[in-house]
SELORO-294800 format. One record per residue: x, y, z of N, C-alpha, C in turn; residue number from 1; chain. Coordinates in steps of 0.05 Angstrom, whole numbers. Layout:
residues N
<pt n_u="X" n_v="Y" n_w="Z" ca_u="X" ca_v="Y" ca_w="Z" c_u="X" c_v="Y" c_w="Z" nr="NUM" kette="A"/>
...
end
This chain:
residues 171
<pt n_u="178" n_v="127" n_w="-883" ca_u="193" ca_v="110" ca_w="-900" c_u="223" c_v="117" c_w="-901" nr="1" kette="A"/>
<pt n_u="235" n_v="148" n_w="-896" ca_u="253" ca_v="158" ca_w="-905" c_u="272" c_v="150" c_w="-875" nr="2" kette="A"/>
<pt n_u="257" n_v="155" n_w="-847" ca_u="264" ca_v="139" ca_w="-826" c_u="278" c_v="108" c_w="-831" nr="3" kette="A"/>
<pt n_u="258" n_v="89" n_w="-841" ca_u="258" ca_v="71" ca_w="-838" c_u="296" c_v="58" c_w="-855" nr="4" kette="A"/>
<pt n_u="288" n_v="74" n_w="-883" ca_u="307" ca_v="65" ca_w="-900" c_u="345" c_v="76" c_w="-889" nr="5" kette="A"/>
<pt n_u="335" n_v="94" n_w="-872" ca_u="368" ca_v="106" ca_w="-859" c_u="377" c_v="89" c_w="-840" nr="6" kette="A"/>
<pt n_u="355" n_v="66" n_w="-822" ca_u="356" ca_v="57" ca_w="-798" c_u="369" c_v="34" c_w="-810" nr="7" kette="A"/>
<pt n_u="359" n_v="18" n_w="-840" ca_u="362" ca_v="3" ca_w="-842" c_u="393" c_v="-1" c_w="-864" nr="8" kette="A"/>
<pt n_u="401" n_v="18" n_w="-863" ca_u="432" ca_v="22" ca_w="-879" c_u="453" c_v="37" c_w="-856" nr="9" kette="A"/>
<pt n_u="443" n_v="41" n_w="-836" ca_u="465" ca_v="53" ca_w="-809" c_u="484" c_v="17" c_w="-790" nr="10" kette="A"/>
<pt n_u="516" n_v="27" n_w="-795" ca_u="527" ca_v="10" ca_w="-794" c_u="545" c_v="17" c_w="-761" nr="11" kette="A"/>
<pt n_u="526" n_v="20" n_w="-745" ca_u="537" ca_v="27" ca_w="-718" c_u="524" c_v="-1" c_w="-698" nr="12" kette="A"/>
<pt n_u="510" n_v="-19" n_w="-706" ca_u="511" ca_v="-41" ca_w="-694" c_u="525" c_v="-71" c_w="-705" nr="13" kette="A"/>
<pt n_u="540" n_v="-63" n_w="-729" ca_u="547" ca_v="-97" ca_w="-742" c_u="574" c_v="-108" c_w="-725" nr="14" kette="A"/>
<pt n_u="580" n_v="-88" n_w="-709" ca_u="597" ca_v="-110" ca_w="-691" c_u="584" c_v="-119" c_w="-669" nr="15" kette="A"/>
<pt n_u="565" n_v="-108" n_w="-657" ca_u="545" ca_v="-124" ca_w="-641" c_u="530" c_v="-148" c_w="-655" nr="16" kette="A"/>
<pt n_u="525" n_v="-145" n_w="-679" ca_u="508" ca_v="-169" ca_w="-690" c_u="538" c_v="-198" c_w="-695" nr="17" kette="A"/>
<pt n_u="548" n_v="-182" n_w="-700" ca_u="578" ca_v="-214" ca_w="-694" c_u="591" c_v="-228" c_w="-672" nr="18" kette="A"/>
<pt n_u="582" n_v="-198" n_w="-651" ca_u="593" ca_v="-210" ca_w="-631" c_u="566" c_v="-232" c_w="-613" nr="19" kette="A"/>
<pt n_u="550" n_v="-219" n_w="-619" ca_u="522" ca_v="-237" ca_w="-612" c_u="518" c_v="-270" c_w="-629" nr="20" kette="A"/>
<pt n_u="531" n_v="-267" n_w="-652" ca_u="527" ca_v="-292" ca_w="-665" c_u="555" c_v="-314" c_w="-661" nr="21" kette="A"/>
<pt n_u="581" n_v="-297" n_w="-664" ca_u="603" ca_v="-313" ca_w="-648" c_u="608" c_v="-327" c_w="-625" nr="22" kette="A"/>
<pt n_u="598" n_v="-311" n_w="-605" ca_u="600" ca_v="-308" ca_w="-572" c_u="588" c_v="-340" c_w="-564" nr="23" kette="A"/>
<pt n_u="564" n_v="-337" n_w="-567" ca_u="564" ca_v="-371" ca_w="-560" c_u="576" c_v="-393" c_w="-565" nr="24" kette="A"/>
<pt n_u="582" n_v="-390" n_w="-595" ca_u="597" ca_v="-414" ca_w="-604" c_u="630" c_v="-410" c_w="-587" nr="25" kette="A"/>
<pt n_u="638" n_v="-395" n_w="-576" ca_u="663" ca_v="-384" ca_w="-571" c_u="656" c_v="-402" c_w="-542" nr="26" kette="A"/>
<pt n_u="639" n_v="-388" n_w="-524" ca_u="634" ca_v="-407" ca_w="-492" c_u="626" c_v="-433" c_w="-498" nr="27" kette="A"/>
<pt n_u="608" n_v="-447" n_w="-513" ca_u="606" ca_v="-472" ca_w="-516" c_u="638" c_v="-485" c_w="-521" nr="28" kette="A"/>
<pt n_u="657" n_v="-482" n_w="-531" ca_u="679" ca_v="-483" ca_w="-540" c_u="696" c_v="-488" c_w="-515" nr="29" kette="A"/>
<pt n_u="696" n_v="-460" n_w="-501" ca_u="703" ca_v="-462" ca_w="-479" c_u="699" c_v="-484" c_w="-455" nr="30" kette="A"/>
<pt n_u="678" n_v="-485" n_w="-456" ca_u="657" ca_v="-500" ca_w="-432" c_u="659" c_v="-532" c_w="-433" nr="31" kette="A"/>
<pt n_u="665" n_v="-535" n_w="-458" ca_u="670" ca_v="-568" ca_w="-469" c_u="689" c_v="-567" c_w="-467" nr="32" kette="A"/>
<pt n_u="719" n_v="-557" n_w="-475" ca_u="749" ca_v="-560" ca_w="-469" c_u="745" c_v="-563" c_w="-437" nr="33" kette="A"/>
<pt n_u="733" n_v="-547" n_w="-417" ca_u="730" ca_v="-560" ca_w="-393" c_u="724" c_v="-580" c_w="-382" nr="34" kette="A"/>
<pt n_u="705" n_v="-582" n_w="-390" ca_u="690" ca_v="-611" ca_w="-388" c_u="699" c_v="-632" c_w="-395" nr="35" kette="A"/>
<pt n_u="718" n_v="-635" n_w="-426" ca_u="730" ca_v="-657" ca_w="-433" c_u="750" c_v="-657" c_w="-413" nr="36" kette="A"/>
<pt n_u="766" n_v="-643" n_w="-408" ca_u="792" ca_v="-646" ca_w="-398" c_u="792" c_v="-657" c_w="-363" nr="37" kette="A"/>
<pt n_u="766" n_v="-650" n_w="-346" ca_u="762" ca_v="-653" ca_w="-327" c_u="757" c_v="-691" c_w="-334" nr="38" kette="A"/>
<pt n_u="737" n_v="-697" n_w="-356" ca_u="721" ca_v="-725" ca_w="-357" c_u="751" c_v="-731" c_w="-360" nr="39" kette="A"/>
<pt n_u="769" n_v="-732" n_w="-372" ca_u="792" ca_v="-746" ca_w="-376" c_u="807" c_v="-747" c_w="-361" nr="40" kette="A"/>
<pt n_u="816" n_v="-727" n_w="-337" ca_u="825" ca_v="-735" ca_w="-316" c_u="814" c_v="-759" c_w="-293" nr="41" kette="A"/>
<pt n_u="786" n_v="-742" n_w="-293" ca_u="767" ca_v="-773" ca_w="-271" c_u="777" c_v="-801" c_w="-278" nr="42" kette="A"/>
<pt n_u="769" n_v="-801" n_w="-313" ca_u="778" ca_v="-832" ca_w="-316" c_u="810" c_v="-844" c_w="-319" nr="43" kette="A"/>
<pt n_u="819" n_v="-825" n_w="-328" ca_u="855" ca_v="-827" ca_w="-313" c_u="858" c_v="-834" c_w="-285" nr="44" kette="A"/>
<pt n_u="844" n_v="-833" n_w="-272" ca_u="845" ca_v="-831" ca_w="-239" c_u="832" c_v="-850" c_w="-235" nr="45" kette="A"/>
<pt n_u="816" n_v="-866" n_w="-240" ca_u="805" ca_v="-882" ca_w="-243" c_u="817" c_v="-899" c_w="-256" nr="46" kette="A"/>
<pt n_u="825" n_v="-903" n_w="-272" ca_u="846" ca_v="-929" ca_w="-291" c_u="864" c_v="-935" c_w="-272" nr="47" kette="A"/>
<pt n_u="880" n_v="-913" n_w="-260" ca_u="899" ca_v="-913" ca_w="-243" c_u="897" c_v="-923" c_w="-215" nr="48" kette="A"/>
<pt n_u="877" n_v="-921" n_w="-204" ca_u="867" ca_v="-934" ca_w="-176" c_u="853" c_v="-961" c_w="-182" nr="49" kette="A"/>
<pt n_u="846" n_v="-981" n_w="-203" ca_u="837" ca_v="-995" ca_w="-212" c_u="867" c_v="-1012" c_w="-216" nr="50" kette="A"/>
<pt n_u="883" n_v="-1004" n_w="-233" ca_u="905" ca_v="-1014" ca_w="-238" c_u="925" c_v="-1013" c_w="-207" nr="51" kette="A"/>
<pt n_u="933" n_v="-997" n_w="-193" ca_u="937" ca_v="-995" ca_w="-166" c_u="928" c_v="-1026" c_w="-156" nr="52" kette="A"/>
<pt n_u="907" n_v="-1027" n_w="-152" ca_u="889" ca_v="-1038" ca_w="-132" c_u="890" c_v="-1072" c_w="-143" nr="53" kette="A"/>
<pt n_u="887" n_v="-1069" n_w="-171" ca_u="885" ca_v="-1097" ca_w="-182" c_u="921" c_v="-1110" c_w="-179" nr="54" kette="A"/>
<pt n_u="940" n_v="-1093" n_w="-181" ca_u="966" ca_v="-1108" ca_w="-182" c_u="974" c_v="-1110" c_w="-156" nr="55" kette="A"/>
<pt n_u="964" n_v="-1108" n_w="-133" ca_u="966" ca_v="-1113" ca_w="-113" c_u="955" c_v="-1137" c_w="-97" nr="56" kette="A"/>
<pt n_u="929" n_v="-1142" n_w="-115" ca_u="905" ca_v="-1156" ca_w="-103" c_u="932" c_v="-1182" c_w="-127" nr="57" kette="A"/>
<pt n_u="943" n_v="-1184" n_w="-154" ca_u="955" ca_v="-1205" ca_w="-173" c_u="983" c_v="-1214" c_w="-154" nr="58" kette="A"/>
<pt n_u="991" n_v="-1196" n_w="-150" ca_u="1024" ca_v="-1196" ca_w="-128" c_u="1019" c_v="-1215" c_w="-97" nr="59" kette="A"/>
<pt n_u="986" n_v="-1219" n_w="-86" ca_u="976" ca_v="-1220" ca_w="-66" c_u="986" c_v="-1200" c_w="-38" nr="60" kette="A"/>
<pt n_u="988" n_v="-1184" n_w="-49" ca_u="994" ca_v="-1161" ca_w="-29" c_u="970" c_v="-1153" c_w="-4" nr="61" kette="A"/>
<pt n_u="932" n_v="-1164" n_w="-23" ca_u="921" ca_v="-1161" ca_w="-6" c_u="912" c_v="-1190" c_w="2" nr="62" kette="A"/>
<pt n_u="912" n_v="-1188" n_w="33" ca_u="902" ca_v="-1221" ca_w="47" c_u="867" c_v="-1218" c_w="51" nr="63" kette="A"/>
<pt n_u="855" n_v="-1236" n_w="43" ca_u="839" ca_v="-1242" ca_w="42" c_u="819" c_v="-1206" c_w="26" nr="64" kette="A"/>
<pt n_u="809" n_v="-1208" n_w="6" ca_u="806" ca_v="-1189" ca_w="2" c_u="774" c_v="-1190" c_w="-13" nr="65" kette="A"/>
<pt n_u="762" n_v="-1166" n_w="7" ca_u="734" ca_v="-1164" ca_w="9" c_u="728" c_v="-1145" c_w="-27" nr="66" kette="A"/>
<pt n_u="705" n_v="-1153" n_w="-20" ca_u="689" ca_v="-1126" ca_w="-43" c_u="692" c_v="-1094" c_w="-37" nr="67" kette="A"/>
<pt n_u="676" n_v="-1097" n_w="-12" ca_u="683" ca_v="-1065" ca_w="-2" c_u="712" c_v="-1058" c_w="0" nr="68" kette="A"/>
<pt n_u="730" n_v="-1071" n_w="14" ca_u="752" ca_v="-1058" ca_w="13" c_u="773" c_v="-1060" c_w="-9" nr="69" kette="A"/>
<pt n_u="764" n_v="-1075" n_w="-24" ca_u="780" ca_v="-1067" ca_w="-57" c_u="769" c_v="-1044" c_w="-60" nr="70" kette="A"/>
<pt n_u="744" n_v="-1039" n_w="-63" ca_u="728" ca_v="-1013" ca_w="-62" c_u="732" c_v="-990" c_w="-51" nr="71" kette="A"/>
<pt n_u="746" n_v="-986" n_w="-31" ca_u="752" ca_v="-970" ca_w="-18" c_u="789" c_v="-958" c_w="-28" nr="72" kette="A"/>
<pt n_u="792" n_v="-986" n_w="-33" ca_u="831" ca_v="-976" ca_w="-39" c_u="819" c_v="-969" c_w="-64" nr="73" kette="A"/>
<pt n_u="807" n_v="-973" n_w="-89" ca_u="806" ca_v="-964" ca_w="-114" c_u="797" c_v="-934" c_w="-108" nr="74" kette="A"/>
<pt n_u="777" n_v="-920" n_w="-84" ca_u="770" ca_v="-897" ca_w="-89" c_u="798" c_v="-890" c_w="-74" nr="75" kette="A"/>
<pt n_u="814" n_v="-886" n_w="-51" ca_u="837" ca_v="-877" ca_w="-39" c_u="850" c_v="-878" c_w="-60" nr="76" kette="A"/>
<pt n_u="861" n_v="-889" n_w="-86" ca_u="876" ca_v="-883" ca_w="-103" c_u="871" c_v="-867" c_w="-124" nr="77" kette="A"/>
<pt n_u="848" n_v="-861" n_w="-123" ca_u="831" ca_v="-846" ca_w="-148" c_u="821" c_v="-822" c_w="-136" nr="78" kette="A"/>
<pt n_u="843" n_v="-807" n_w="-124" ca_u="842" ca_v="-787" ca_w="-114" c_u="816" c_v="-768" c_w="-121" nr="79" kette="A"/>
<pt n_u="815" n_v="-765" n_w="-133" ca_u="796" ca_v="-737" ca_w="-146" c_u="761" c_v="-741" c_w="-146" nr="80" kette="A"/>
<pt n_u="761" n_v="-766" n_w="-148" ca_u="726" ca_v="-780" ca_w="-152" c_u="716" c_v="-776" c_w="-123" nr="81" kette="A"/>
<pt n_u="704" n_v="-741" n_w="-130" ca_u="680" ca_v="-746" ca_w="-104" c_u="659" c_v="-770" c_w="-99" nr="82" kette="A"/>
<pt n_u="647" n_v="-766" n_w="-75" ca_u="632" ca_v="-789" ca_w="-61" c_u="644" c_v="-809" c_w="-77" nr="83" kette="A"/>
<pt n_u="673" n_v="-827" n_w="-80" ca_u="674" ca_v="-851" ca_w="-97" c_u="658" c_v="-876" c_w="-91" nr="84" kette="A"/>
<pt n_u="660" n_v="-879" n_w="-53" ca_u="653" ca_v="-913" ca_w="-43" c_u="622" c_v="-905" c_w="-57" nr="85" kette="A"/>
<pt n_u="613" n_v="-895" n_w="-51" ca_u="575" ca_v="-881" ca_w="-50" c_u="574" c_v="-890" c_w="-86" nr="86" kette="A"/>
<pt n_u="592" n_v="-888" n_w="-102" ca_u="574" ca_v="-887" ca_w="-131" c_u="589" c_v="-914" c_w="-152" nr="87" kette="A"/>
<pt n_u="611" n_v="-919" n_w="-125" ca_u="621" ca_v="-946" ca_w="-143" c_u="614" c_v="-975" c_w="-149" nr="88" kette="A"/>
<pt n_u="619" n_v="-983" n_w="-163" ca_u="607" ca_v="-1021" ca_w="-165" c_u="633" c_v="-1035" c_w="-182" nr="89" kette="A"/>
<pt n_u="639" n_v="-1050" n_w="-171" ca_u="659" ca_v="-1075" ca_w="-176" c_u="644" c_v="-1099" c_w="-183" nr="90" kette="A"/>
<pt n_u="657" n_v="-1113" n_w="-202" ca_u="650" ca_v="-1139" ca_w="-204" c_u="680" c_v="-1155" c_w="-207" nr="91" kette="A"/>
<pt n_u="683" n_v="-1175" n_w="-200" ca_u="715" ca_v="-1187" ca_w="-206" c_u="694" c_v="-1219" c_w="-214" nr="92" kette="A"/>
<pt n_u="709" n_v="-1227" n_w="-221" ca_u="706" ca_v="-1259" ca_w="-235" c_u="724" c_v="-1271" c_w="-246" nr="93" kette="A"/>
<pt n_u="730" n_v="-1303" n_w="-238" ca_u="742" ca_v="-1309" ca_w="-258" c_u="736" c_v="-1321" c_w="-290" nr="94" kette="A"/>
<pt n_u="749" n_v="-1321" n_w="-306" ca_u="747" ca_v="-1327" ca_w="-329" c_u="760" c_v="-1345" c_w="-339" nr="95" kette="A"/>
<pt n_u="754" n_v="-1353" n_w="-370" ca_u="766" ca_v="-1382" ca_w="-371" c_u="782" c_v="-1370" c_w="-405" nr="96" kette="A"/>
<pt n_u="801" n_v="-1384" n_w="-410" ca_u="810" ca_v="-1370" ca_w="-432" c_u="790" c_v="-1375" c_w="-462" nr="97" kette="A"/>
<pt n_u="777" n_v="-1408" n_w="-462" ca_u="764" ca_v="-1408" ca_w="-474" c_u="736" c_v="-1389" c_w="-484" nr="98" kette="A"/>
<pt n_u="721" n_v="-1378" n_w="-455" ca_u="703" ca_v="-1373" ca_w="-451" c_u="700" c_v="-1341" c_w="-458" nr="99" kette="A"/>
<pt n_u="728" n_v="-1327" n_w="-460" ca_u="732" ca_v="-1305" ca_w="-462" c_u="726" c_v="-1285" c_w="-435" nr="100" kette="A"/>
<pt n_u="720" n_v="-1256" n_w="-447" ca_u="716" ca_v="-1223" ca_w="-428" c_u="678" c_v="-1236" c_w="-427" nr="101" kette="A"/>
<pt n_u="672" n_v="-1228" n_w="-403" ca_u="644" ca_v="-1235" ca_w="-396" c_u="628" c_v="-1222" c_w="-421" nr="102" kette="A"/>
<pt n_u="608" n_v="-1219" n_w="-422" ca_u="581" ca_v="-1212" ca_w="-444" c_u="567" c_v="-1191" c_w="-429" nr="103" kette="A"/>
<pt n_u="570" n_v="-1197" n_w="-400" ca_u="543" ca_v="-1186" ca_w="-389" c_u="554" c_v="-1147" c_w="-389" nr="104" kette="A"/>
<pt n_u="531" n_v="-1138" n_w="-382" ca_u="527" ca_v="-1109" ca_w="-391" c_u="546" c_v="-1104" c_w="-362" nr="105" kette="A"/>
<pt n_u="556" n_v="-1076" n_w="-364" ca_u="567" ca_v="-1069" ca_w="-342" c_u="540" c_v="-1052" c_w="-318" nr="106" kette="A"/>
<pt n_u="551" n_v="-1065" n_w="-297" ca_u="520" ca_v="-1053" ca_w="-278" c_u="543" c_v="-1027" c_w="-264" nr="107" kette="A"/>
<pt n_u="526" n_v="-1012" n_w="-260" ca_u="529" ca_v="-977" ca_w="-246" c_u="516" c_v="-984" c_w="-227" nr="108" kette="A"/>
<pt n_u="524" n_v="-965" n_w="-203" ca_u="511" ca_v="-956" ca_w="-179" c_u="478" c_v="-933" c_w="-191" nr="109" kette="A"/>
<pt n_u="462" n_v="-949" n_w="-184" ca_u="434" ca_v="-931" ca_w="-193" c_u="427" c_v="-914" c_w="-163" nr="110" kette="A"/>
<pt n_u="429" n_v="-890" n_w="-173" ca_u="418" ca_v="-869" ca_w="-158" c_u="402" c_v="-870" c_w="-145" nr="111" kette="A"/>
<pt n_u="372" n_v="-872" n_w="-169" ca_u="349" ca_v="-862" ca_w="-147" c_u="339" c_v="-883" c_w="-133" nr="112" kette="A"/>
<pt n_u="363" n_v="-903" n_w="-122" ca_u="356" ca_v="-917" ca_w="-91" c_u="329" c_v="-942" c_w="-104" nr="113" kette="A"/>
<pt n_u="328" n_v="-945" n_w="-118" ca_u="301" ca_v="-961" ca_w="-129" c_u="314" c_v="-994" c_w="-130" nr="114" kette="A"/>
<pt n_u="338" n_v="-1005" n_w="-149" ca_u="341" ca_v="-1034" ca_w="-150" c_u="380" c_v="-1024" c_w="-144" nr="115" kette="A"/>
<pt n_u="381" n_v="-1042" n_w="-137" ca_u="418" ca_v="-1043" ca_w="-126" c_u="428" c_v="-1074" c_w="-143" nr="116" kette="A"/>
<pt n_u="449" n_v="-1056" n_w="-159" ca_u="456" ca_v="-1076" ca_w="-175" c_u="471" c_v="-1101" c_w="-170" nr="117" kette="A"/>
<pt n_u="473" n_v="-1124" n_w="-185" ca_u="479" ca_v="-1148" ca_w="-178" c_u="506" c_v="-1143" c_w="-176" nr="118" kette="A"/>
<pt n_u="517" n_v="-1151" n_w="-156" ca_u="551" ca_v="-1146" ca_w="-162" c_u="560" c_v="-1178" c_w="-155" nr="119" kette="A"/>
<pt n_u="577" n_v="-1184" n_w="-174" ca_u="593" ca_v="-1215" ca_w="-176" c_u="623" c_v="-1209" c_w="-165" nr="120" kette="A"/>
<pt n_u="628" n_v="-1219" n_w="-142" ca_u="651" ca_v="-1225" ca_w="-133" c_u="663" c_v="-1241" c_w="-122" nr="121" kette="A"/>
<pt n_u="687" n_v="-1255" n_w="-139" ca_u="693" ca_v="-1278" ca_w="-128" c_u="734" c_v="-1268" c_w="-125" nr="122" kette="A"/>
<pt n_u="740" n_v="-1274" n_w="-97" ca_u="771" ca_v="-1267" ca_w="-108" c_u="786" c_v="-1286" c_w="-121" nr="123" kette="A"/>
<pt n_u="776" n_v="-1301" n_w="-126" ca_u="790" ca_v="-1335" ca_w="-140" c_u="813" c_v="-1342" c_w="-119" nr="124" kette="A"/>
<pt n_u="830" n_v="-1360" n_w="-139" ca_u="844" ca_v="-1377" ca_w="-118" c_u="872" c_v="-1379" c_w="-140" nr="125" kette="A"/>
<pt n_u="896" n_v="-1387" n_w="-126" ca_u="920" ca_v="-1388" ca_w="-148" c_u="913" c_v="-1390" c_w="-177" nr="126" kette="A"/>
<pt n_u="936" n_v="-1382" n_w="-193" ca_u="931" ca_v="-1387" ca_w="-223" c_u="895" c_v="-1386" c_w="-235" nr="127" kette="A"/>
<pt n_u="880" n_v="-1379" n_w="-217" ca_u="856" ca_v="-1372" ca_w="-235" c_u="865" c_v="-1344" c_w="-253" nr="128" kette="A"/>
<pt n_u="854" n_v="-1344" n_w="-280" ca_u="853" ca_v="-1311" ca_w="-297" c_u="822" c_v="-1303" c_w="-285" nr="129" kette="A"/>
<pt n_u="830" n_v="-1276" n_w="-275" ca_u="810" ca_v="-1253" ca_w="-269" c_u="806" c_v="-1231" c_w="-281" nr="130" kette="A"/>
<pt n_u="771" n_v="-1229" n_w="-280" ca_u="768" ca_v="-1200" ca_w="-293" c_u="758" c_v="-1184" c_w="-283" nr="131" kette="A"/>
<pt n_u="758" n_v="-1159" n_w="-282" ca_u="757" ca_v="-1138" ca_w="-262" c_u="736" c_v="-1112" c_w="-274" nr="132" kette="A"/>
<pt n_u="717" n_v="-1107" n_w="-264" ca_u="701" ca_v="-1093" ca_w="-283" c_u="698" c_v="-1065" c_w="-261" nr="133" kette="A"/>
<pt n_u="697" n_v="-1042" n_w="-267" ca_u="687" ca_v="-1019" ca_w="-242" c_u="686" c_v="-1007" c_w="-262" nr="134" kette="A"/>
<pt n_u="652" n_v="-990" n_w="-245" ca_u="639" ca_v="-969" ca_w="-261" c_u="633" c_v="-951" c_w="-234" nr="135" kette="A"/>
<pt n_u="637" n_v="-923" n_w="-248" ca_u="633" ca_v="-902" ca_w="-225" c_u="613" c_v="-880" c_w="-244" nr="136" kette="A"/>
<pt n_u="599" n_v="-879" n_w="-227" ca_u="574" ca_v="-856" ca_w="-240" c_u="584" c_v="-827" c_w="-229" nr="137" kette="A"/>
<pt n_u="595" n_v="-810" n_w="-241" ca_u="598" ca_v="-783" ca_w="-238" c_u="587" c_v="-758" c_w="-253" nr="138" kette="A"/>
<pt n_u="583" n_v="-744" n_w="-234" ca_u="567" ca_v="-728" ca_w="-246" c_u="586" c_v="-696" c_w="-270" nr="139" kette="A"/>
<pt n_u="576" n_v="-690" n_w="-282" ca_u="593" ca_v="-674" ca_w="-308" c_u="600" c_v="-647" c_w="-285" nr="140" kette="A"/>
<pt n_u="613" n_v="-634" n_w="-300" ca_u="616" ca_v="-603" ca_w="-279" c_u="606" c_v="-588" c_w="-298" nr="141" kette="A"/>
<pt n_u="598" n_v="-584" n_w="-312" ca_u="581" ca_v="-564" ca_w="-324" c_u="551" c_v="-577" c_w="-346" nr="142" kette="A"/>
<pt n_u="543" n_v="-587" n_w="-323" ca_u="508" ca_v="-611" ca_w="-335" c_u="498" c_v="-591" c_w="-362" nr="143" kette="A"/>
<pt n_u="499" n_v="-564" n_w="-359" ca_u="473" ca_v="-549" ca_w="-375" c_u="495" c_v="-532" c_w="-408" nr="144" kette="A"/>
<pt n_u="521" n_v="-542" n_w="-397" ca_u="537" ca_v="-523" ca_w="-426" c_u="555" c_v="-538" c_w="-435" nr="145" kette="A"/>
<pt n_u="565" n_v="-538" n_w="-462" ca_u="572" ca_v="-552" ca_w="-470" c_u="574" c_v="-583" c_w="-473" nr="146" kette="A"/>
<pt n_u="599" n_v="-597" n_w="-473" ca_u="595" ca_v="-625" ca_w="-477" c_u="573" c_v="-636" c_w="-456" nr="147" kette="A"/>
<pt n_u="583" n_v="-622" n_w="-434" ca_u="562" ca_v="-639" ca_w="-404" c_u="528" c_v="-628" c_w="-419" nr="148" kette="A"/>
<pt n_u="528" n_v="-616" n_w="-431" ca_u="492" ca_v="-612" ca_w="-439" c_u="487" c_v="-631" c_w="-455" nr="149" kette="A"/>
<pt n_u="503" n_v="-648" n_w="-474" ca_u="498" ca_v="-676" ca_w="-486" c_u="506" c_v="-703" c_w="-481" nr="150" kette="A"/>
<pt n_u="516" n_v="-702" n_w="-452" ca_u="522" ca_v="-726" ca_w="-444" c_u="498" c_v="-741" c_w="-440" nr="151" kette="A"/>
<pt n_u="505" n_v="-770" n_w="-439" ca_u="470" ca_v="-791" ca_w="-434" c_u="477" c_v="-799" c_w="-407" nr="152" kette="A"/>
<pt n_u="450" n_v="-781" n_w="-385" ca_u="458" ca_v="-787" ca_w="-357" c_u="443" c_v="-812" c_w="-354" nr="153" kette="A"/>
<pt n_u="447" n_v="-822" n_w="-331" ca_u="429" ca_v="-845" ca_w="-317" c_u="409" c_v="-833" c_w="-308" nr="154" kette="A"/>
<pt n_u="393" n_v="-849" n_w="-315" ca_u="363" ca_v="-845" ca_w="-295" c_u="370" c_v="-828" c_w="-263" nr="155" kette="A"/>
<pt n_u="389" n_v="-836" n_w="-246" ca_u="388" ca_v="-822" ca_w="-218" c_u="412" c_v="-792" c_w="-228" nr="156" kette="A"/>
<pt n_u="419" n_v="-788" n_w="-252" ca_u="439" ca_v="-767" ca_w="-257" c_u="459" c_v="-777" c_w="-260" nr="157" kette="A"/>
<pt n_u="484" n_v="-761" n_w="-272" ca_u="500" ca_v="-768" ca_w="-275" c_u="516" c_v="-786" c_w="-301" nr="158" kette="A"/>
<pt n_u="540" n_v="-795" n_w="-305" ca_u="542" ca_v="-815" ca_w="-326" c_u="565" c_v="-828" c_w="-315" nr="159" kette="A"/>
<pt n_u="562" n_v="-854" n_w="-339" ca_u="580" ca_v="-881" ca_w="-322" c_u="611" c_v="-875" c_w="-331" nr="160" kette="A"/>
<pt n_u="630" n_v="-880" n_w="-316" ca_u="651" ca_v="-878" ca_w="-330" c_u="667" c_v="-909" c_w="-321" nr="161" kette="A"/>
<pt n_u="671" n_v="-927" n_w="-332" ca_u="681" ca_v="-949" ca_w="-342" c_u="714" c_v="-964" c_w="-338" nr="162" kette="A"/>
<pt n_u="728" n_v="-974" n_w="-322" ca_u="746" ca_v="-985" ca_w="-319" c_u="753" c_v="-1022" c_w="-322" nr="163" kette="A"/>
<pt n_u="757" n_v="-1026" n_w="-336" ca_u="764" ca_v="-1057" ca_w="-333" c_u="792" c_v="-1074" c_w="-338" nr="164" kette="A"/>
<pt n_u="804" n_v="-1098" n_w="-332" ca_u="826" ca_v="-1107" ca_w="-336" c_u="830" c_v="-1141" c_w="-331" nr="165" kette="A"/>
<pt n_u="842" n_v="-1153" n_w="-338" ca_u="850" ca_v="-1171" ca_w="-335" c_u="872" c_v="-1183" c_w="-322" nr="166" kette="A"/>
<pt n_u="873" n_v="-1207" n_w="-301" ca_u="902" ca_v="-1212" ca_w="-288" c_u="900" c_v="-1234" c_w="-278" nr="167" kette="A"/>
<pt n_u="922" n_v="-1247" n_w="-281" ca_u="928" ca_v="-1278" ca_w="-267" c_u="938" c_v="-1278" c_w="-241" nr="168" kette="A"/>
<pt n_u="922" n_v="-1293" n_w="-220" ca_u="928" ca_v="-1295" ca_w="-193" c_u="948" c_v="-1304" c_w="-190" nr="169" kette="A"/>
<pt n_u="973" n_v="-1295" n_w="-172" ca_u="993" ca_v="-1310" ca_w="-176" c_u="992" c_v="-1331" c_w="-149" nr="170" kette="A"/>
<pt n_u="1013" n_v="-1342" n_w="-152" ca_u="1015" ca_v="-1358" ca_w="-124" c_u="1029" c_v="-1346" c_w="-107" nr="171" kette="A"/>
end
C-alpha cells in the first residue's frame, strides 16, 4: 500500500501526461491548416481556369468549341489539378433570364467506372446567356488527418469541388 501511495503522488511524469493530451490536438491543427490551404488553392485554380476558358469561349476567341477541348483548356489553366481531363465534367447551357440558374444537381465524374454522367453541352449561338457548370473530383492530401478525415468523399473517392458562371455570347 505504502508502494502504491508514493507511486501515486510522484510528479516526474505530468509533463508527459500534457504532452500526450495536447500533442494531438496540436497535429490535427496542423494537418487541417494544410489541408485547408491546399483545398483553397485547387479551387482558386480552378475558378481561374474556368474563368480563363469561359471569357474566351464570350470574346469568341474559341472557333467552334467542343466539350473536350474547353475541357482540356480549363485543366491547362488550372495548373495544379492532377489527372484534371480524367476527373472533370462540364455542362454549359443556355439559359433564359426568365427561367433563371438551372435546378438540376451538379453531376461529377464517378470513379468507380459504374454510370458516366449526363453531360449537357450546347455552345449556343450570338446573344444567347450561358451557364457554365464544372465539377472536378479531387482527392484530399491528407484522407486519414485532420480536415481530409471529415470530408464527404464520393462513392469512387475523393470530393467534388465546384466551379460555375454565367456569360453572354457575344457577336
Amino acid at each position: 500500500m505504502h508502494r502504491f501511495k508514493k507511486y501515486l503522488r510522484a510528479k516526474s511524469g505530468a509533463a508527459t501526461v500534457e504532452f500526450v493530451i495536447i500533442f494531438p490536438v496540436l497535429i490535427w491543427i496542423v494537418f487541417s491548416t494544410f489541408e485547408l490551404g491546399w483545398m483553397t488553392t485547387r479551387q482558386m485554380m480552378l475558378e481561374r481556369g474556368v474563368n480563363l476558358t469561359i471569357r474566351d469561349l464570350r470574346l469568341g476567341k474559341i472557333e467552334n468549341p467542343t466539350h473536350d477541348g474547353l475541357k482540356g483548356l480549363i485543366c491547362q489553366r488550372a495548373t495544379i489539378l492532377r489527372d484534371c481531363v480524367a476527373n472533370i465534367n462540364m455542362e454549359l447551357v443556355p439559359m433564359s433570364l426568365s427561367g433563371g440558374l438551372p435546378q438540376t444537381s451538379t453531376q461529377c465524374v464517378d470513379r468507380t467506372g459504374v454510370i458516366a454522367p449526363v453531360e449537357s453541352f450546347s455552345a449556343g449561338i450570338n446573344e444567347d446567356i450561358m451557364f457554365v457548370r464544372v465539377c472536378v473530383v479531387v482527392d484530399p492530401l491528407m484522407p486519414g488527418m485532420g480536415i481530409g478525415a471529415g470530408l464527404n468523399l464520393l462513392d469512387g473517392g475523393g470530393f467534388a469541388m465546384v466551379a460555375s458562371s454565367a456569360f453572354k455570347r457575344e457577336p
